[in-house]
C-alpha positions as CSV (number, residue, x, y, z in Angstrom):
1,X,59.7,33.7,-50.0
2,X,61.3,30.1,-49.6
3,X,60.2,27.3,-51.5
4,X,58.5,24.1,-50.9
5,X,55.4,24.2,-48.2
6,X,57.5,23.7,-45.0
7,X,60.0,26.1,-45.8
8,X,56.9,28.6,-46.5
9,X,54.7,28.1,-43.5
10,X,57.9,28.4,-41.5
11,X,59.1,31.5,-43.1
12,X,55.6,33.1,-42.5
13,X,56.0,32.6,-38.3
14,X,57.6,35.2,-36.0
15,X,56.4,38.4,-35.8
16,X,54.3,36.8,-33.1
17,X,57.2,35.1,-31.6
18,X,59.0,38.2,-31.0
19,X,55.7,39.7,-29.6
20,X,55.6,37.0,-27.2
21,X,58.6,37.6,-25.6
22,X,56.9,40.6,-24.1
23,X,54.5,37.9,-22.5
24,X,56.9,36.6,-20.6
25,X,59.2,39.0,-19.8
26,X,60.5,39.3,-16.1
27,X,57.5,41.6,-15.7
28,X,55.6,38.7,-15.8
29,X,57.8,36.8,-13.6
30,X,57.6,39.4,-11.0
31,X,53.7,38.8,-11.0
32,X,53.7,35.3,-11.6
33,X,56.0,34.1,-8.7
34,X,54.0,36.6,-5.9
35,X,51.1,35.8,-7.3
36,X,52.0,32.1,-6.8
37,X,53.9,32.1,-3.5
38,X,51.1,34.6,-2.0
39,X,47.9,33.2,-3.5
40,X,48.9,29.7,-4.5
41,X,47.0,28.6,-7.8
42,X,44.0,31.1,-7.4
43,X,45.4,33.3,-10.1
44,X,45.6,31.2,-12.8
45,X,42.4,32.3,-14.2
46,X,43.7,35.5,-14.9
47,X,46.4,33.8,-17.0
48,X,44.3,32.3,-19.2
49,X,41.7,35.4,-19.1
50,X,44.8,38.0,-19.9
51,X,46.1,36.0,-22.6
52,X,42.6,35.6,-24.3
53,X,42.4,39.2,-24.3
54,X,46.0,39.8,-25.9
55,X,45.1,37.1,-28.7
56,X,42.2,39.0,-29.7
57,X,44.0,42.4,-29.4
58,X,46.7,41.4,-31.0
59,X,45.1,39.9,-34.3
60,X,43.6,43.4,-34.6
61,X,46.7,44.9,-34.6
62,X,48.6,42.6,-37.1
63,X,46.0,43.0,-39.4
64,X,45.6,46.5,-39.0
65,X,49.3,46.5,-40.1
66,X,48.5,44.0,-43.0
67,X,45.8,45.7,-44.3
68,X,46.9,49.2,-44.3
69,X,50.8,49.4,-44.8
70,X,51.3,51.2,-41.6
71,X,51.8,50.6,-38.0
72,X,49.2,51.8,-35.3
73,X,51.1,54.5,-34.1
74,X,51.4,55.5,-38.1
75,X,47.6,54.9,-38.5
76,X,46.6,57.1,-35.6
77,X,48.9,60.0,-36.7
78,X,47.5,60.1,-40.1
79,X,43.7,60.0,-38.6
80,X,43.7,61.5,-35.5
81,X,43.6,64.9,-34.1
82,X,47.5,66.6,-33.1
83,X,46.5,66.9,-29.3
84,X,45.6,63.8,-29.5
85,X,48.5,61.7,-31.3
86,X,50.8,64.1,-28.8
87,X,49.0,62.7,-25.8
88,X,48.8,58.8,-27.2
89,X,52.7,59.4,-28.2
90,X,53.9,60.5,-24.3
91,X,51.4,57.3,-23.1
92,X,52.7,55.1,-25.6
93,X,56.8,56.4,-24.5
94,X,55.7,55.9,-21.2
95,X,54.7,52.1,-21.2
96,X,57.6,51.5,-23.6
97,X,59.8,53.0,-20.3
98,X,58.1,51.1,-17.8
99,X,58.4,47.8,-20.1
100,X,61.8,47.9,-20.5
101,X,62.7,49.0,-16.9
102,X,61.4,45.5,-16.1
103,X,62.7,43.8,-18.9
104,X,66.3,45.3,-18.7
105,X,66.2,44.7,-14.7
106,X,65.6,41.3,-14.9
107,X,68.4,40.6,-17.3
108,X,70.8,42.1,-15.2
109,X,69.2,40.1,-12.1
110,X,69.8,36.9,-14.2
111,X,73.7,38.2,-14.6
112,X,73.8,38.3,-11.0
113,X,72.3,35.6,-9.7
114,X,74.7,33.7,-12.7
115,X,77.8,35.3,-12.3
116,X,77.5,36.3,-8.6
117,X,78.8,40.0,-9.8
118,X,76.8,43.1,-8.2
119,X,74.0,44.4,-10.0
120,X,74.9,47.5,-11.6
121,X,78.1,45.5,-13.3
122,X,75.3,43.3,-14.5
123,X,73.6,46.3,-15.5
124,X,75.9,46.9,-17.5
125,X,76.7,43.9,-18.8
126,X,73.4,43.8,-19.9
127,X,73.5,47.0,-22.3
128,X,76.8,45.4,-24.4
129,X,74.8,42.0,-25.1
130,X,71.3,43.8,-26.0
131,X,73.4,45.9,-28.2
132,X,75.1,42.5,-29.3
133,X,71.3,41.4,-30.1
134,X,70.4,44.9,-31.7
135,X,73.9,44.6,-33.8
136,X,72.3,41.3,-35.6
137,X,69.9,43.7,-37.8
138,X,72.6,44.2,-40.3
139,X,72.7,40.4,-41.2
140,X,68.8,40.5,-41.8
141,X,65.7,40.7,-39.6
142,X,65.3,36.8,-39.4
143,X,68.5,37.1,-38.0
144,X,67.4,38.9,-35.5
145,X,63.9,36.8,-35.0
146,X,66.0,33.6,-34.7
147,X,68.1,34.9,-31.9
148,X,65.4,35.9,-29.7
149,X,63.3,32.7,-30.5
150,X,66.0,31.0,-29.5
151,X,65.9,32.7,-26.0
152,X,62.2,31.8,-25.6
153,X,63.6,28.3,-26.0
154,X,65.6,28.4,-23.4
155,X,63.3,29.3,-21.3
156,X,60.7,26.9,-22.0
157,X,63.2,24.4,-21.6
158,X,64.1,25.9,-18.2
159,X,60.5,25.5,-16.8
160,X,60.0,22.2,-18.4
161,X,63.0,21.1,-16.4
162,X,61.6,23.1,-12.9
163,X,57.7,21.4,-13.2
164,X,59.4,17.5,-13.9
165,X,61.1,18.5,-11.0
166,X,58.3,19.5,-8.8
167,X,55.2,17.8,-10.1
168,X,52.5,19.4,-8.9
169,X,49.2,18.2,-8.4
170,X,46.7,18.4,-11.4
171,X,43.4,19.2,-9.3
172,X,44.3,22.5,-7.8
173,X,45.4,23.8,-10.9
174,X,42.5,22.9,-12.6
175,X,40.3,24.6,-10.0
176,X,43.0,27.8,-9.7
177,X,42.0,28.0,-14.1
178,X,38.3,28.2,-13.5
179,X,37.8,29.6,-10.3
180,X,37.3,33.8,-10.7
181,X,38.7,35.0,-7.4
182,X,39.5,38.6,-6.4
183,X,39.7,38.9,-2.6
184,X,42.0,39.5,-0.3
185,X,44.4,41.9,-2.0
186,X,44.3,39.7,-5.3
187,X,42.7,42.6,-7.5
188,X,46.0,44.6,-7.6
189,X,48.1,41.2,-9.1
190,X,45.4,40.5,-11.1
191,X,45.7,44.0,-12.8
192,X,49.6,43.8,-12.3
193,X,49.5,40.2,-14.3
194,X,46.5,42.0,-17.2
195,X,49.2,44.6,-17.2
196,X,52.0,42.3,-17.7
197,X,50.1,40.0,-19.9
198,X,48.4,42.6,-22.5
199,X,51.0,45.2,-23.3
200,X,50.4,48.5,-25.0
201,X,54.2,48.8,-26.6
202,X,53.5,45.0,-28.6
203,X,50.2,46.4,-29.9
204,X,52.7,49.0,-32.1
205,X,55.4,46.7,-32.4
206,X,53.0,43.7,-33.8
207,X,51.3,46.2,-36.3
208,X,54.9,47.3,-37.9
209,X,56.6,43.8,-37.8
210,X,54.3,42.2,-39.8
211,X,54.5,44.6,-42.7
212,X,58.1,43.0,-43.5
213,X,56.4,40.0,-45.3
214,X,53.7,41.8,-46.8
215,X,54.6,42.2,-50.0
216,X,55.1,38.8,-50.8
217,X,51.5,37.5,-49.7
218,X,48.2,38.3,-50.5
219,X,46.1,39.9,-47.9
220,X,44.1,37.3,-46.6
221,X,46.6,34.5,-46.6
222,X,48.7,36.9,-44.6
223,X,46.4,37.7,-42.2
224,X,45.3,34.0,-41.8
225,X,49.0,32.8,-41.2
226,X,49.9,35.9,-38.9
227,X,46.8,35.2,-36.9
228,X,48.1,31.3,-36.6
229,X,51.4,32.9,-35.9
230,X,50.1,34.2,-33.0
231,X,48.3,31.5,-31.2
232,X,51.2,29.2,-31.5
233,X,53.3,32.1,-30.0
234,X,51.1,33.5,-27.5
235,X,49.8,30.1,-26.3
236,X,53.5,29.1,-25.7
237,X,54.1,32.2,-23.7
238,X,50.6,31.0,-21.8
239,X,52.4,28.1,-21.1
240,X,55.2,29.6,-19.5
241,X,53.8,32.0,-17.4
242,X,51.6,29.7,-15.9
243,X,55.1,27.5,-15.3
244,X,55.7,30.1,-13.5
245,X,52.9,30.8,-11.2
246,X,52.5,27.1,-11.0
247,X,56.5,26.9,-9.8
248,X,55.5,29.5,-7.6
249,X,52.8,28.1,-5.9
250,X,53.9,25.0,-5.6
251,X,57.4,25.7,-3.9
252,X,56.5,28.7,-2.1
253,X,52.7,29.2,-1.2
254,X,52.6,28.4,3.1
255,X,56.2,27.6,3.3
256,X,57.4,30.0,5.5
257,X,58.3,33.8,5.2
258,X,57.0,35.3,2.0
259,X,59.3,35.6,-1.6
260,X,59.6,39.3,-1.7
261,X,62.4,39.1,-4.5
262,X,63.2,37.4,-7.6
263,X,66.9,36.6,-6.3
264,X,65.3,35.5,-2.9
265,X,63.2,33.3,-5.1
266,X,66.4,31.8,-6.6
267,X,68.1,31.5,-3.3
268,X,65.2,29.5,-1.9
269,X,64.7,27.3,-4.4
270,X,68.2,25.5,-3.7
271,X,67.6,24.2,-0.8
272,X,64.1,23.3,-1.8
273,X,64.6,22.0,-5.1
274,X,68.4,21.8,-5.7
275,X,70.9,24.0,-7.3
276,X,69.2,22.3,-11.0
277,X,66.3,24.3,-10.6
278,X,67.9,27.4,-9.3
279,X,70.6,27.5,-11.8
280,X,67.3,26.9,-14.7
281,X,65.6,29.5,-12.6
282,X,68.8,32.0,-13.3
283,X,69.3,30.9,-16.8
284,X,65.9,31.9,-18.2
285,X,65.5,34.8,-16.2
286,X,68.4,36.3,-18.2
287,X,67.2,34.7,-21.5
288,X,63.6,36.1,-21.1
289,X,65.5,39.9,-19.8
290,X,67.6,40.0,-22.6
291,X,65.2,38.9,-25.2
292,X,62.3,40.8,-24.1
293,X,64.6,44.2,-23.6
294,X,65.5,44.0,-27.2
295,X,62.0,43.9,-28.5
296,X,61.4,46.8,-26.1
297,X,63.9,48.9,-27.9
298,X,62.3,48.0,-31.2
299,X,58.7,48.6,-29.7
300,X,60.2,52.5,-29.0
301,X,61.5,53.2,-32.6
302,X,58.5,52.1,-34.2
303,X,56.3,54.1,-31.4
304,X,58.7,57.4,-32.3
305,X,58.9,56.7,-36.0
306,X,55.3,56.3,-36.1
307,X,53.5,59.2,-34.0
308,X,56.5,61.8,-34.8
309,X,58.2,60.4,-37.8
310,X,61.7,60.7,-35.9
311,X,63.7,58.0,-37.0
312,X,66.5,57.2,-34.0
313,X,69.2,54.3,-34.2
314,X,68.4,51.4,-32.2
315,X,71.6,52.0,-30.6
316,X,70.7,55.2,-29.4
317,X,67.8,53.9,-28.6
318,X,69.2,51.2,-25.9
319,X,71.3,53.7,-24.5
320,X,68.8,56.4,-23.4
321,X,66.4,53.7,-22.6
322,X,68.9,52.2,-19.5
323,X,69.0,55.2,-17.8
324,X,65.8,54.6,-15.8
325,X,67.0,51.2,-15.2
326,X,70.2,52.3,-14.0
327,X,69.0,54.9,-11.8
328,X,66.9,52.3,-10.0
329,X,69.7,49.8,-9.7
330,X,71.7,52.4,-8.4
331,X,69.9,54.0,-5.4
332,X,68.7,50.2,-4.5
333,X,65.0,50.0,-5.0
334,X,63.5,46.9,-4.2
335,X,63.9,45.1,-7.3
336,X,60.3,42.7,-7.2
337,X,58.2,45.9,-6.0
338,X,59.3,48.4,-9.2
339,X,58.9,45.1,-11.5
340,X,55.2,44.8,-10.3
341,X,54.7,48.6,-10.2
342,X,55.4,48.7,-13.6
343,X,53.2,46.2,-14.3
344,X,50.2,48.1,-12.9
345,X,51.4,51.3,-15.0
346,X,51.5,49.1,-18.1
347,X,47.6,48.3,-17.6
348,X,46.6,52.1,-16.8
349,X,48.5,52.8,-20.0
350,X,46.7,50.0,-21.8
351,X,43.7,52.0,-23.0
352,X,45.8,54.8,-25.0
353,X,46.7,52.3,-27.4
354,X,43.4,49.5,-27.3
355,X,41.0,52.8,-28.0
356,X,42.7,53.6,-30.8
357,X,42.9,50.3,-32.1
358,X,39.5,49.4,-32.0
359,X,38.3,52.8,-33.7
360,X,40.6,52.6,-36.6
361,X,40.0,48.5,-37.1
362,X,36.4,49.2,-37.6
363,X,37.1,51.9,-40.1
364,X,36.0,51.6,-43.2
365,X,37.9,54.5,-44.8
366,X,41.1,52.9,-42.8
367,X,40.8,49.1,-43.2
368,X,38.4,48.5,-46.2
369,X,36.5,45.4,-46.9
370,X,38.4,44.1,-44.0
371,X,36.7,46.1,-41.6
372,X,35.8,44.8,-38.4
373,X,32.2,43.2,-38.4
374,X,30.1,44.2,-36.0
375,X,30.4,41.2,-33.3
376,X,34.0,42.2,-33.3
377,X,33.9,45.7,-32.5
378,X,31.1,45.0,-29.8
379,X,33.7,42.6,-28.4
380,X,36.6,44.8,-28.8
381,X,34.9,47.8,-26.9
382,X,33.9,45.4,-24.1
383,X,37.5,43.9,-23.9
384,X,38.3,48.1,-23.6
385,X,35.1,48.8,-21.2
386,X,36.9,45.8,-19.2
387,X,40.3,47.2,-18.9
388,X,39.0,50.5,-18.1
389,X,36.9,49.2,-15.6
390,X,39.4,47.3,-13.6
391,X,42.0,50.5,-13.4
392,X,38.9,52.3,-12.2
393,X,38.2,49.5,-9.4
394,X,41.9,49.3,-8.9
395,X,42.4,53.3,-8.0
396,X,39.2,53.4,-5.6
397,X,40.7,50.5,-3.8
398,X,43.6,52.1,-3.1
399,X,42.3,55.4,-1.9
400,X,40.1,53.3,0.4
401,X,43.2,52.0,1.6
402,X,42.4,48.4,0.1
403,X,44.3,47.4,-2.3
């Protein structure tokens, strides 16, 4: 550990950081931008709701990984039933797919929009410089950590520079934050943002990442500075998905024909806005694709390590994982439709991994003195009840017709 106070509190951040990223990956944009330019600020709430939710989830899982030496997908293998870590394992491979079939889709959609190249020879383009980022591991994790921080930055920076650009109007955002509103074909956003926001594949990742500075701090003070870790990250990614909506809403909502794409997104905002904010609207669409794909591949090792104990390169990895994403590319799918569709399938995947989570926190034999107390589990299997309950809601709408 470094020396001197600063130098320790700021080695202690970013395992959260690199959780984050999954926050505000283009999966989120996707949701963000039609929630905004269909709904205008009524969403917001869910925002702030979703990202409530993933603190508290979250902090569960970093000190499941604290307290016990093992990841969640490690824990449940050791304590659960065969059948059972078989069927969490395919859910758990599944949300990892649908993640980074987003994640990897949006890079390349920042490539193009950038380079004005076609989108499968940004596809590509996109596998080299995530196994660039992967490639970093041999000079040391932080290595890796700083790299992808370093793309958040950017694309903070990017949506600092949109909103001084638009300035939106205070009151209706406020309103949009406090407002609970799901008619009108809002419910399936709202579960498409909830699935965007709270993802199952950072639960794993958050419970094995933290285990790299274990050894070097006493329980409690770990789980105290990862839990701060993760409100300074999370919050930040808070931030910049409600940039996002905000952007959204503000440029789009009643202006014409509806944004059905993220590229027609950055095509309209030129003549809007200027070519500023469409070339900061490229720029941290690739920096939040290509960040958020890398954790995605790192999410899948420690998900296939953990339930099977298969350890596969990262390289490997990357390369099986584009396949979905290139198929998709390939035969022309509408780009904004499979981002929010994964989105959905991210929240329907979301109790397989939150169940589990909220058993084995509360279990003595598993965590210890550092058990859950009972006010936390009650509010942990409500937070479940809740997810549950929306998918629910969600598929009777849609055999009703209603989304």
């Amino acid at each position: 550990m470094p020396r001197g106070g600063l130098a320790r509190a700021a080695w202690r951040f970013g395992p959260a950081f690199l959780v984050s990223v999954g926050y505000m990956d283009p999966g989120n944009w996707a949701t963000d931008i039609e929630g905004g330019a269909r709904f205008g600020f009524s969403l917001l709430w869910v925002l702030l709701l979703s990202n409530a939710i993933a603190l508290f989830l979250q902090a569960l899982a970093s000190k499941l990984g604290i307290v016990t030496g093992k990841s969640l997908a490690q824990n449940c293998r050791d304590r659960l039933p065969g059948w059972l870590n078989l069927l969490l394992w395919v859910a758990a491979e599944a949300a990892v797919l649908a993640t980074d079939l987003a994640e990897f889709l949006g890079a390349a959609l920042g490539f193009s929009l950038l380079l004005g190249v076609p989108l499968f020879e940004a596809a590509i383009l996109t596998g080299v410089v995530v196994l660039a980022l992967l490639g970093l591991e041999r000079y040391g994790y932080r290595v890796v950590e700083l790299a992808i921080i370093s793309l958040v930055a950017v694309v903070g920076v990017a949506y600092i520079v949109e909103l001084a650009m638009i300035r939106p109007a205070l009151g209706p955002i406020l309103r949009g934050l406090v407002e609970p509103d799901l008619s009108g074909g809002r419910l399936f956003l709202a579960i498409g943002i909830l699935g965007a926001t709270v993802m199952p594949h950072n639960l794993y990742l958050h419970s094995a990442l933290v285990q790299a500075r274990r050894p070097l701090l006493g329980e409690r003070a770990h789980i105290a500075s990862q839990h701060l870790d993760a409100a300074v990250a999370l919050n930040a990614a808070l931030l910049v998905n409600a940039a996002i909506m905000v952007t959204a809403a503000a440029t789009f909502h009643g202006r014409g024909p509806a944004v059905t794409s993220l590229a027609q997104a950055h095509a309209a905002l030129v003549p809007l806005l200027g070519g500023l904010a469409a070339g900061a609207f490229a720029v941290a669409l690739l920096a939040s694709g290509l960040s958020s794909s890398t954790t995605a591949v790192m999410a899948s090792q420690v998900v296939l390590q953990g339930f099977l104990g298969v350890r596969v390169s990262l390289f490997v990895q990357r390369l099986l994982t584009m396949v979905p994403a290139l198929v998709v590319i390939w035969i022309g799918v509408d780009s904004l439709k499979i981002l929010i569709l994964s989105q959905v399938f991210l929240s329907f995947g979301l109790p397989f991994a939150v169940v589990p989570l909220v058993w084995l926190s509360q279990h003595r034999g598993v965590m210890g003195e550092f058990a859950n107390r009972r006010a936390t589990t009650v509010i942990a299997s409500a937070v479940a009840a809740l997810i549950v309950l929306l998918n629910g809601l969600l598929i009777c709408r849609l055999l009703a017709g209603a989304p």
